[in-house]
py3Dmol code that shows the C-alpha trace and the ligand (Angstrom):
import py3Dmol

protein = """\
ATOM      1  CA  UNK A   1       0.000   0.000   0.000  1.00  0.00           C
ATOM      2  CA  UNK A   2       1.771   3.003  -0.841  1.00  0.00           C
ATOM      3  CA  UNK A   3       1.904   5.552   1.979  1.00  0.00           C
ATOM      4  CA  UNK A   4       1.588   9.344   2.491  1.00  0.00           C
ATOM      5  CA  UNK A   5       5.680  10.341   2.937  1.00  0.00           C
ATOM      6  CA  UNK A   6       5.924   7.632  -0.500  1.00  0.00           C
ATOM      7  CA  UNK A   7       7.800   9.819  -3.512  1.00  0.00           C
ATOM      8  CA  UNK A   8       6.041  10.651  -6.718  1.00  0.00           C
ATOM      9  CA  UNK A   9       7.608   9.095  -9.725  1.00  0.00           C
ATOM     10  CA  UNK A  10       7.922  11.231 -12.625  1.00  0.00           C
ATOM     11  CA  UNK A  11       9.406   9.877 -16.222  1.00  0.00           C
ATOM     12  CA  UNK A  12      10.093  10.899 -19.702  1.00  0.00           C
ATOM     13  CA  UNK A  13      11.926   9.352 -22.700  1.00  0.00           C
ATOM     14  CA  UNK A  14      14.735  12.242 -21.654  1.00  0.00           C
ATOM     15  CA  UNK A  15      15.155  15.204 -20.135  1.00  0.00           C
ATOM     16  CA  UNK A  16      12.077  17.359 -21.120  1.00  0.00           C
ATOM     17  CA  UNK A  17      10.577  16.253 -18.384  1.00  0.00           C
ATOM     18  CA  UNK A  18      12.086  18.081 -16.238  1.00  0.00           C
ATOM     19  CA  UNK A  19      10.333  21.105 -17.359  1.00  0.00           C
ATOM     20  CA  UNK A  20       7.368  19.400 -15.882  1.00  0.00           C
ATOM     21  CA  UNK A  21       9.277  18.415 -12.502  1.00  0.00           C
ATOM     22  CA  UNK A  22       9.993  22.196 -12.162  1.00  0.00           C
ATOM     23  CA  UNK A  23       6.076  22.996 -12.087  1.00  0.00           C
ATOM     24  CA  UNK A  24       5.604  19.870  -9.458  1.00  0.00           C
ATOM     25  CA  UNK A  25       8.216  21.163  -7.173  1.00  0.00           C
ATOM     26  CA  UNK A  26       6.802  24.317  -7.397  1.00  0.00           C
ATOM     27  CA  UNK A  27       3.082  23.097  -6.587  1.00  0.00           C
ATOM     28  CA  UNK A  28       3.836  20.495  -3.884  1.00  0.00           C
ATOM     29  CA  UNK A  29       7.023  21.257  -1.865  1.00  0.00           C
ATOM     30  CA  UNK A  30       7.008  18.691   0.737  1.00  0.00           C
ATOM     31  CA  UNK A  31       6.996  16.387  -1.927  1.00  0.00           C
ATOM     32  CA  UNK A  32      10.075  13.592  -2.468  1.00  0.00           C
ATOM     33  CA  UNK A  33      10.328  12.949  -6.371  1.00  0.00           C
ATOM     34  CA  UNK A  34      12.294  10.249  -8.487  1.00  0.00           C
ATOM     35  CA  UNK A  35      12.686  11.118 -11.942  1.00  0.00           C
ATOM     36  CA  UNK A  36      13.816   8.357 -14.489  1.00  0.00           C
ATOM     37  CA  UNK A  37      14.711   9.759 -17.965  1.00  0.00           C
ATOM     38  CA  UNK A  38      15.256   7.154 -20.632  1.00  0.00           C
ATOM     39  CA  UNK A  39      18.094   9.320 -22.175  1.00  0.00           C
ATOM     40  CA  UNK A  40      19.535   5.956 -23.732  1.00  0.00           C
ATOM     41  CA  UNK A  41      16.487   5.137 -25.939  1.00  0.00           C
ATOM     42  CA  UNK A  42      15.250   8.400 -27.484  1.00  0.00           C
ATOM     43  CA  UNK A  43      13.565   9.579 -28.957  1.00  0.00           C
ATOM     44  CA  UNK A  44      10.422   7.374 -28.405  1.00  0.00           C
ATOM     45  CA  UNK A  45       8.486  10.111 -30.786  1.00  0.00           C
ATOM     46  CA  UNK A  46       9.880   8.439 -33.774  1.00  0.00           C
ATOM     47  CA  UNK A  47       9.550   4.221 -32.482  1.00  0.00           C
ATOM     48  CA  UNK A  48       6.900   2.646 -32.898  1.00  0.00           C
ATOM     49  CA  UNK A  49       3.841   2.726 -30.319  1.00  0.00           C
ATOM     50  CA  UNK A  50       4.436  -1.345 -28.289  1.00  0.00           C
ATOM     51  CA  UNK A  51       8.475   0.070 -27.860  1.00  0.00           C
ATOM     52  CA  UNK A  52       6.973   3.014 -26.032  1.00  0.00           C
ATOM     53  CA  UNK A  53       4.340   0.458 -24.085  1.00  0.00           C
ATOM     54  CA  UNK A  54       7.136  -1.650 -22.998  1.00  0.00           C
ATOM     55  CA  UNK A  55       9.650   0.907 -21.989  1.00  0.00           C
ATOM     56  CA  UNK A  56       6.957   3.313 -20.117  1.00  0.00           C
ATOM     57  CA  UNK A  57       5.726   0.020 -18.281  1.00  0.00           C
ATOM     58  CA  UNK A  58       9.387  -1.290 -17.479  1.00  0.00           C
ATOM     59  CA  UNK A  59       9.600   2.488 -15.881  1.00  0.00           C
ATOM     60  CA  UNK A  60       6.631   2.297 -13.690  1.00  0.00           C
ATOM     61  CA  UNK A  61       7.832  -1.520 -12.146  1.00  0.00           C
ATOM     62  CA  UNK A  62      11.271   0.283 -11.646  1.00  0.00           C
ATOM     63  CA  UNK A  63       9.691   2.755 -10.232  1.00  0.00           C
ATOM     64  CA  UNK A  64       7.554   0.790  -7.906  1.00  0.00           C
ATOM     65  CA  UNK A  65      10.207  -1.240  -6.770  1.00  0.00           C
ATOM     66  CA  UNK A  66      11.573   2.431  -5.201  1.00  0.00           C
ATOM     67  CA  UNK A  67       8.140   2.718  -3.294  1.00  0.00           C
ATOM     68  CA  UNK A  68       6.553   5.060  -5.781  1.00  0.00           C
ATOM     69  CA  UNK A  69       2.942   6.484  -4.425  1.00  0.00           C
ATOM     70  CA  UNK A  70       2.295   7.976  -7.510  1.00  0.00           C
ATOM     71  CA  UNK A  71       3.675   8.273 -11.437  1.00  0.00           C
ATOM     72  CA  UNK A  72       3.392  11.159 -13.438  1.00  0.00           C
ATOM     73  CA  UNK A  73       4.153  10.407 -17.391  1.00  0.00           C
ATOM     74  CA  UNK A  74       5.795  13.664 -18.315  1.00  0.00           C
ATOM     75  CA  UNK A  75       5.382  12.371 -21.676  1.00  0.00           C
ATOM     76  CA  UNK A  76       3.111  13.760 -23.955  1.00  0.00           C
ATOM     77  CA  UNK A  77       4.284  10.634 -26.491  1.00  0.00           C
ATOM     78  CA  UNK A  78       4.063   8.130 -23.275  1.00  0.00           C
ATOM     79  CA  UNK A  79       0.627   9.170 -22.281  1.00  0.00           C
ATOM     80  CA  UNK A  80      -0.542   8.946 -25.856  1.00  0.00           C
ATOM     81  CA  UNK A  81       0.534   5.420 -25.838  1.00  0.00           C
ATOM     82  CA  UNK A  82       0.686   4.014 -22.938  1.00  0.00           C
ATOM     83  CA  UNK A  83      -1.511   5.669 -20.400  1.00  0.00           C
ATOM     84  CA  UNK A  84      -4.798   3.607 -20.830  1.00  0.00           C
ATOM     85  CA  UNK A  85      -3.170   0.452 -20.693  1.00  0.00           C
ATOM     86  CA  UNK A  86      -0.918   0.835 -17.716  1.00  0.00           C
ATOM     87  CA  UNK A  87      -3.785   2.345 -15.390  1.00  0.00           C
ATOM     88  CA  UNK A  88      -6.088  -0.933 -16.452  1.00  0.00           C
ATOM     89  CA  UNK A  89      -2.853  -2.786 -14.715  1.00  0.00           C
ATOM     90  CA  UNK A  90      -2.338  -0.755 -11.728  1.00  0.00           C
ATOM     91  CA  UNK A  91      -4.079   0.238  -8.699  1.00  0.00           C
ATOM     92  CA  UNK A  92      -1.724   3.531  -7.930  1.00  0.00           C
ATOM     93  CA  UNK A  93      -2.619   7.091  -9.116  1.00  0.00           C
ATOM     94  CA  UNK A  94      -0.918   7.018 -13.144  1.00  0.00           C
ATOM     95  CA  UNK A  95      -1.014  10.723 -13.977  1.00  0.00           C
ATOM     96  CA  UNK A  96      -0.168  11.497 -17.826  1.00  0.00           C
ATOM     97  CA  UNK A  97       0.316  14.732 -20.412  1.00  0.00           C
ATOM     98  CA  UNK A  98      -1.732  15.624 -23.315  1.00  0.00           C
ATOM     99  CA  UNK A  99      -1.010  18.765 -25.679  1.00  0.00           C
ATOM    100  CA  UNK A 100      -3.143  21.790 -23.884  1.00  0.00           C
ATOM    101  CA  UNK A 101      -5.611  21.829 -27.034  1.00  0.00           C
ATOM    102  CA  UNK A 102      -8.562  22.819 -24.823  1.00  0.00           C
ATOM    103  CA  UNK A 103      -7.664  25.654 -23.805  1.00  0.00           C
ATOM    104  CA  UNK A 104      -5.820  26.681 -26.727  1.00  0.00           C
ATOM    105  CA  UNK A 105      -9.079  26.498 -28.620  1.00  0.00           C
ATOM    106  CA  UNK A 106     -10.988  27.911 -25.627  1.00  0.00           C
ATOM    107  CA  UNK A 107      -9.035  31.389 -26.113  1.00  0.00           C
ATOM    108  CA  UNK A 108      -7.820  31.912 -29.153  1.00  0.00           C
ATOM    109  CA  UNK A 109      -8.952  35.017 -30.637  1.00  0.00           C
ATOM    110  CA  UNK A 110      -7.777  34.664 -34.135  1.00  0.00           C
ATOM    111  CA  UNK A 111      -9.737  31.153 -34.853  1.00  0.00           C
ATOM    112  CA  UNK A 112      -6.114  29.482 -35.101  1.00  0.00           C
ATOM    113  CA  UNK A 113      -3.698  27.417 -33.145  1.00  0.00           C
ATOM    114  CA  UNK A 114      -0.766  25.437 -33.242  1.00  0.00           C
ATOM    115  CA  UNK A 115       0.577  22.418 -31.873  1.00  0.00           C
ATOM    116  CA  UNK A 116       3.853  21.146 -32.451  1.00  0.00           C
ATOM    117  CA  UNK A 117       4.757  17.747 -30.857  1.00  0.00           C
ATOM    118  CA  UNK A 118       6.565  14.107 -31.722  1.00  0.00           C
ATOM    119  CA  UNK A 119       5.517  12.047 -34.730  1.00  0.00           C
ATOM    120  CA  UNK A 120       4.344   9.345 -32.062  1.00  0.00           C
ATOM    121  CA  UNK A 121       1.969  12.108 -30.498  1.00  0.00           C
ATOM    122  CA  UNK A 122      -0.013  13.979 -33.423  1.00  0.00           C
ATOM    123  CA  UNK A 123      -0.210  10.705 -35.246  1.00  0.00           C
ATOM    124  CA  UNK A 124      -2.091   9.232 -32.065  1.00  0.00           C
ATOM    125  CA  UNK A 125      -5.833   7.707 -31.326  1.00  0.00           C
ATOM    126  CA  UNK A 126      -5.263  10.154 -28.472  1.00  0.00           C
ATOM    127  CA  UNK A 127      -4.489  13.079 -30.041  1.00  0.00           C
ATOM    128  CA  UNK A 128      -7.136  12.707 -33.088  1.00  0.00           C
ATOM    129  CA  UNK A 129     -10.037  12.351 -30.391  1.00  0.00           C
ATOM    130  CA  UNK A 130      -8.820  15.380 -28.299  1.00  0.00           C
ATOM    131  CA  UNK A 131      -8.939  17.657 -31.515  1.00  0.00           C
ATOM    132  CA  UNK A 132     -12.862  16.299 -32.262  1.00  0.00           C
ATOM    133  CA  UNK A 133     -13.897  17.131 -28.748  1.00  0.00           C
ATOM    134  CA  UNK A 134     -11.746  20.398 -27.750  1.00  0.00           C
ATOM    135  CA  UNK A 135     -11.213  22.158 -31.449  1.00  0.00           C
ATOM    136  CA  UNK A 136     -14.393  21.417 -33.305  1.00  0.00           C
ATOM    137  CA  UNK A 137     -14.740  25.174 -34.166  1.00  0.00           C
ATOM    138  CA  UNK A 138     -10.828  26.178 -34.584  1.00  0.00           C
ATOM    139  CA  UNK A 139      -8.500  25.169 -37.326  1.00  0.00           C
ATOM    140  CA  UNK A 140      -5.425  23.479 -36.077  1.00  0.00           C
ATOM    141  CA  UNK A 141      -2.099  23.442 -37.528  1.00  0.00           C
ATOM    142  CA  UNK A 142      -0.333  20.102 -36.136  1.00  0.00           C
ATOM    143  CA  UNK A 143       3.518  20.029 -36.947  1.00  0.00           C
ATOM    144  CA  UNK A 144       5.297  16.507 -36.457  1.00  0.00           C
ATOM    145  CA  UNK A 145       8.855  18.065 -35.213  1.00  0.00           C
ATOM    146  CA  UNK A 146      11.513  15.378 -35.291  1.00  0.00           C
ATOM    147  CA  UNK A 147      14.813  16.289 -33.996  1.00  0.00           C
ATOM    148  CA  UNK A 148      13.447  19.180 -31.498  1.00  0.00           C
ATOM    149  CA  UNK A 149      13.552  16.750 -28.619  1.00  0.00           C
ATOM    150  CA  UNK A 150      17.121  16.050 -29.734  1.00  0.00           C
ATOM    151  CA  UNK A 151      18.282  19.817 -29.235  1.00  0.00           C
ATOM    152  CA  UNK A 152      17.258  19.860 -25.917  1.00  0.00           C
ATOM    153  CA  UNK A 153      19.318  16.470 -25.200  1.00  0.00           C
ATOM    154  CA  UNK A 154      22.450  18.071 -26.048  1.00  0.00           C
ATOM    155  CA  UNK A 155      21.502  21.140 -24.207  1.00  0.00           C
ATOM    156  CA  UNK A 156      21.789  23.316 -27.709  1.00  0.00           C
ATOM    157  CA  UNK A 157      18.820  25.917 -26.765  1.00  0.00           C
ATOM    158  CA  UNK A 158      18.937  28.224 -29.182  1.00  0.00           C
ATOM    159  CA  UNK A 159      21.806  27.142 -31.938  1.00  0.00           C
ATOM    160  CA  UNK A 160      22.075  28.215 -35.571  1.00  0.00           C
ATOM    161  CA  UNK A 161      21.031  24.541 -36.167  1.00  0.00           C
ATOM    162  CA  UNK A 162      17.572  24.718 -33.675  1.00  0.00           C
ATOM    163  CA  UNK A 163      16.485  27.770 -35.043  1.00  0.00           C
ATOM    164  CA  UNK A 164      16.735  26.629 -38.452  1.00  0.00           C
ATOM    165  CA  UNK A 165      14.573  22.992 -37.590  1.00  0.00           C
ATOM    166  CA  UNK A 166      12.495  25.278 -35.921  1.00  0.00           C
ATOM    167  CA  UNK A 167      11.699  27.547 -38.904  1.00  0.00           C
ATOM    168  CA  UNK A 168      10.818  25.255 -40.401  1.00  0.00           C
ATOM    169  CA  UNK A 169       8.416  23.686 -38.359  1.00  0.00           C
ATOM    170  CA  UNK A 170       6.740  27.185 -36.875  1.00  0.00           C
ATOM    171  CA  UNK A 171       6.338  29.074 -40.307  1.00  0.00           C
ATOM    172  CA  UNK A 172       3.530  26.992 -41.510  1.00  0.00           C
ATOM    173  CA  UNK A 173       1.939  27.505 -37.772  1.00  0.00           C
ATOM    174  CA  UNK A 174       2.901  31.579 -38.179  1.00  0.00           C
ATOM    175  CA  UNK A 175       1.719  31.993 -41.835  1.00  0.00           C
ATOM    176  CA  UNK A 176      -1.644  30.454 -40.777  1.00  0.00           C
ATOM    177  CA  UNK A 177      -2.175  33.001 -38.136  1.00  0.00           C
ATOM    178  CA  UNK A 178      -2.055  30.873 -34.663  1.00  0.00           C
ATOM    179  CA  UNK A 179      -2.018  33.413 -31.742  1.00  0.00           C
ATOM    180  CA  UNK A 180      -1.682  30.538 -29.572  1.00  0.00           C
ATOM    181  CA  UNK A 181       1.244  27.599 -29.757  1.00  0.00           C
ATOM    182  CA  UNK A 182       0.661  24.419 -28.160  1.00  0.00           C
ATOM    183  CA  UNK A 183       3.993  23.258 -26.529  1.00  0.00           C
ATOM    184  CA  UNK A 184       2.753  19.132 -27.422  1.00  0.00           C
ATOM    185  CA  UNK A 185       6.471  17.690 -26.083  1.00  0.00           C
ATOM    186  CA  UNK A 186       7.575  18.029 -22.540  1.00  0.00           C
ATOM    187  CA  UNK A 187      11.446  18.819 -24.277  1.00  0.00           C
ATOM    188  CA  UNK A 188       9.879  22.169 -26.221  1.00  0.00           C
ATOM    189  CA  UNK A 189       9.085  24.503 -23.179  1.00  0.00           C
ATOM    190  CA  UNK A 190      13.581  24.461 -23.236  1.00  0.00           C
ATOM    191  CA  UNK A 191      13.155  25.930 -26.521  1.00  0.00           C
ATOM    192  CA  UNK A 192      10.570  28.345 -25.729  1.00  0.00           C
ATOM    193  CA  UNK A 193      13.193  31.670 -25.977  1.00  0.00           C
ATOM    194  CA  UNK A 194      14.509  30.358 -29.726  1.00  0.00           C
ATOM    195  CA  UNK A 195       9.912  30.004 -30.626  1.00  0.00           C
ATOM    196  CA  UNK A 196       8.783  33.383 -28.976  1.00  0.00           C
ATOM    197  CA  UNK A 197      11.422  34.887 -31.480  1.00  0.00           C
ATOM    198  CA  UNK A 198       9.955  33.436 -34.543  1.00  0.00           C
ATOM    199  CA  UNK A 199       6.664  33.527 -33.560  1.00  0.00           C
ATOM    200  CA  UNK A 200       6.601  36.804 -32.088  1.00  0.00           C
ATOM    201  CA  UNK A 201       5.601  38.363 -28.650  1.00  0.00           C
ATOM    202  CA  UNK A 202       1.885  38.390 -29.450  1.00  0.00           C
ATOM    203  CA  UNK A 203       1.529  34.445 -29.930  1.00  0.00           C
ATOM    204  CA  UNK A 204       1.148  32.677 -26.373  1.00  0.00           C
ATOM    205  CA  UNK A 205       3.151  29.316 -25.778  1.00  0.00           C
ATOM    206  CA  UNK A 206       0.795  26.997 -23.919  1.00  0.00           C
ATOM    207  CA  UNK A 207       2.813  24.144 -22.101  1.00  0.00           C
ATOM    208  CA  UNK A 208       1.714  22.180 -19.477  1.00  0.00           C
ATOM    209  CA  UNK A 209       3.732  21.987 -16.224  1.00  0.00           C
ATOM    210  CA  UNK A 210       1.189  23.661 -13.915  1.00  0.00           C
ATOM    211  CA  UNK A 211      -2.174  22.366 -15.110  1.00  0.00           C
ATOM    212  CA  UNK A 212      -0.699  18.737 -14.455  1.00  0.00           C
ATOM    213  CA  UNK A 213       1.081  19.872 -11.090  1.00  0.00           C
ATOM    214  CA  UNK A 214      -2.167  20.860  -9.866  1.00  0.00           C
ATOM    215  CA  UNK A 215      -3.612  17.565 -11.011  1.00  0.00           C
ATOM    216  CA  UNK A 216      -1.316  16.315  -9.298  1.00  0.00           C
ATOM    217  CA  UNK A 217      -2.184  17.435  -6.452  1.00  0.00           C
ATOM    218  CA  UNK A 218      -5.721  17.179  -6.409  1.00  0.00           C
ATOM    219  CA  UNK A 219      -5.130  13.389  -7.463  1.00  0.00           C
ATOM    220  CA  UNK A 220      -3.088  13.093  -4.083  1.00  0.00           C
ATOM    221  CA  UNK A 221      -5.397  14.504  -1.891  1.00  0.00           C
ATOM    222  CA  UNK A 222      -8.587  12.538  -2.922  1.00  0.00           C
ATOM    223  CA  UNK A 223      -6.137   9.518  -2.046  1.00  0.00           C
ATOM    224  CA  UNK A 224      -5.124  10.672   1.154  1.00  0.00           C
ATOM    225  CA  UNK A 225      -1.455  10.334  -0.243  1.00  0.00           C
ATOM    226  CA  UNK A 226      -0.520  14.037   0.094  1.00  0.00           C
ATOM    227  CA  UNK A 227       3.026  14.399   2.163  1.00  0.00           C
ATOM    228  CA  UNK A 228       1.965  15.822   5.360  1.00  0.00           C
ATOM    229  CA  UNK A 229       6.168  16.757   6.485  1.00  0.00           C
ATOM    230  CA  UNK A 230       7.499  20.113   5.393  1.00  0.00           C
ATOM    231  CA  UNK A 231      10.802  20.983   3.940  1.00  0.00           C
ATOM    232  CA  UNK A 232      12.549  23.359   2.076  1.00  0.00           C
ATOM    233  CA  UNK A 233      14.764  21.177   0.456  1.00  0.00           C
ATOM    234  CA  UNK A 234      13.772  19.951  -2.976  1.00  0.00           C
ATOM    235  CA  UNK A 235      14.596  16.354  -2.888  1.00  0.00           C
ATOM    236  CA  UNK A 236      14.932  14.486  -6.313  1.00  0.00           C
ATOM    237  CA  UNK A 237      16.726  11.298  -7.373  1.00  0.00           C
ATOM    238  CA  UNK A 238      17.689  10.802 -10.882  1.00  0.00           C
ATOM    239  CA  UNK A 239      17.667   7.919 -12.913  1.00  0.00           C
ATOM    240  CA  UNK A 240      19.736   8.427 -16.262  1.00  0.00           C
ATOM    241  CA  UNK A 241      19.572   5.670 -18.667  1.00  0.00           C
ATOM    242  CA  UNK A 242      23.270   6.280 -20.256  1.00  0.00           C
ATOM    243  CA  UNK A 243      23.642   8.887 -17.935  1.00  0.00           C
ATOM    244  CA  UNK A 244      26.918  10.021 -17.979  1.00  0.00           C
ATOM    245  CA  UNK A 245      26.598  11.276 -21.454  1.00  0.00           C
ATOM    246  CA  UNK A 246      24.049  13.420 -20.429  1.00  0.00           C
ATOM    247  CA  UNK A 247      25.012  14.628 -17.058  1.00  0.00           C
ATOM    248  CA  UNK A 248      26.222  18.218 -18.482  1.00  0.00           C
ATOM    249  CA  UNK A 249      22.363  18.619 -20.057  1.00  0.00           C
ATOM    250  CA  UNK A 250      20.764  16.992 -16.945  1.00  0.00           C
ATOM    251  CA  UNK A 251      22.943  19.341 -14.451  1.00  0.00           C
ATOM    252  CA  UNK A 252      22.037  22.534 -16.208  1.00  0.00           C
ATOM    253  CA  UNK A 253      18.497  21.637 -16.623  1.00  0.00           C
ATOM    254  CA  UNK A 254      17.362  20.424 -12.605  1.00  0.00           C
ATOM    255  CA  UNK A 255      14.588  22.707 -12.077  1.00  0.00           C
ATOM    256  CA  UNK A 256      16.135  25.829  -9.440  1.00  0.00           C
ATOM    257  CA  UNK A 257      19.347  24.160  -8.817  1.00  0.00           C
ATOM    258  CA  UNK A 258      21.077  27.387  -7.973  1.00  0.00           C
ATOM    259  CA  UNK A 259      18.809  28.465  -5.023  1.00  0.00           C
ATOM    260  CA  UNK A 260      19.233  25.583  -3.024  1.00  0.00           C
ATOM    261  CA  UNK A 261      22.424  25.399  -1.340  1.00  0.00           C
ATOM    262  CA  UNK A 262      22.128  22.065  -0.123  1.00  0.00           C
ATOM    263  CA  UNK A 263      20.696  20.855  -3.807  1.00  0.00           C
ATOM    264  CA  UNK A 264      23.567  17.800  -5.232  1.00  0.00           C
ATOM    265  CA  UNK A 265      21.651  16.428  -7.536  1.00  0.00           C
ATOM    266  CA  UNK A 266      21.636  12.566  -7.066  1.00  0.00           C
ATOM    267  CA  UNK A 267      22.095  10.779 -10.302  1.00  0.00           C
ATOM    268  CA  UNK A 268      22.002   6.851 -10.991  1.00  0.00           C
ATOM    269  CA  UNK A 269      22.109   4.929 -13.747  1.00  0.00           C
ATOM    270  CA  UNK A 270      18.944   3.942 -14.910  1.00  0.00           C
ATOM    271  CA  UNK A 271      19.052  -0.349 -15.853  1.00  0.00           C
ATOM    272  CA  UNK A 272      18.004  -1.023 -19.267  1.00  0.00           C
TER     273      UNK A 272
END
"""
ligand_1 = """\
10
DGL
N 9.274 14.495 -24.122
C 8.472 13.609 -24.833
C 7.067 14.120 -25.093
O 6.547 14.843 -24.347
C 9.013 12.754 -25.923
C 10.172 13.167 -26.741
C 10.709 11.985 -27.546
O 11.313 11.103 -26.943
O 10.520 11.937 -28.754
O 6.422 13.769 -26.020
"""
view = py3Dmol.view(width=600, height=400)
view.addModel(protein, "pdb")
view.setStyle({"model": 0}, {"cartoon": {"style": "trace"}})
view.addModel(ligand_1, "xyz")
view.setStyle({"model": 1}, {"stick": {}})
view.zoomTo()
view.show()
């Protein structure tokens, strides 16, 4: 049974999650948090959808086995795949990520949005149903974007070669006349300095760290499984499939590192 002062699991194919982990911490800081990021394996936006199943439920077990009370997929490709079938197997809270399209098409103003997210994602039985019920009365410009995640894995932001792939993804979204850009890949909120320059002041990025925190939350307090201790120290074990490749990204990416003095981050190699 897992228990109140349990830690929430969070995952993602890489690092991108980690923009979500920033919006948990922020939401719920008495939490404890393990975060596994698949680094080894990526992109899962471009493999096919039982790779993603298997790897996302190979995660949660792992995850488990550390005395997880709770498992956010900060995944928007995970979810899509994998989120149905793994809460039909288990009994704890599974809480998953899907491209903010509601409220995208809830308050646009020029009739348009724009979603950008992996091939995995927009190509998804998920994704096609949340575009008939949310955006019935918008038109949507979905843009596959492979090789965005990749950017933020080697911790090149805003390069000559990201702002080029992301030219080329965004004008189609710009020309159409989206005021509002649908961030549909936990990686692209990294990248959101290199969009807002192409796409211009005026167009909102919509990405969704603090609508899931607070789901989060609620999710934990209908259980009972909210951590009742308080502390000021964010506490966060890493998982890094390959992860000494990726420590440089990882280390410049843990959400607020700098304003914890007591904040090592504590990495481990996450088993294939
Ligand atoms: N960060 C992931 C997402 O939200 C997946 C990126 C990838 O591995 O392709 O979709």
């Amino acid at each position: 049974m897992p228990a109140a002062r349990d830690p929430i699991g969070v995952l993602d194919s890489g690092l991108g999650g980690l923009s979500v982990l920033k919006a948990l911490r922020e939401e719920l800081p008495n939490e404890q948090f393990l975060y596994c990021a698949d680094c080894a394996h990526t992109p899962w936006g471009d493999k096919p959808e039982s790779f993603i199943v298997e790897r996302t439920r190979a995660i949660v077990h792992f995850l488990l086995r550390k005395q997880a009370k709770a498992v956010v997929l900060a995944c928007n490709t995970a979810t899509a795949a994998a989120a149905d079938i793994l809460r039909k197997e288990l009994s704890i809270p599974i809480i998953g990520i899907e491209p903010a399209v509601k409220p995208a098409a809830a308050q646009t103003r020029t009739g348009v949005i724009g979603v950008i997210a992996t091939r995995r994602t927009t190509e998804s039985a998920r994704y096609l149903s949340l575009l008939r019920r949310f955006a019935g009365n918008v038109k949507v410009v979905t843009v596959a974007a492979p090789g965005l995640m990749e950017c933020v894995e080697r911790g090149d932001f805003n390069s000559e070669t990201t702002r080029e792939l992301l030219l080329k993804y965004l004008t189609p979204i710009k020309d159409a006349g989206a005021d509002k850009l649908v961030l549909g890949c936990t990686h692209y909120p990294f990248l959101s300095e290199a969009i807002s320059e192409i796409m211009g002041p005026e167009v909102e990025l919509l990405e969704p760290g603090k609508p899931v925190a607070r789901v989060v939350r609620m999710r934990l307090q209908k259980a009972g499984l909210l951590n009742p201790s308080s502390s000021d120290i964010f506490r966060c074990t890493y998982f890094v499939a390959g992860a000494e490749k990726h420590l440089p990204t990882l280390k410049l990416l843990v959400p607020n590192q700098k304003r914890d003095a007591a904040f090592r981050p504590n990495i481990f190699e996450l088993p294939a």
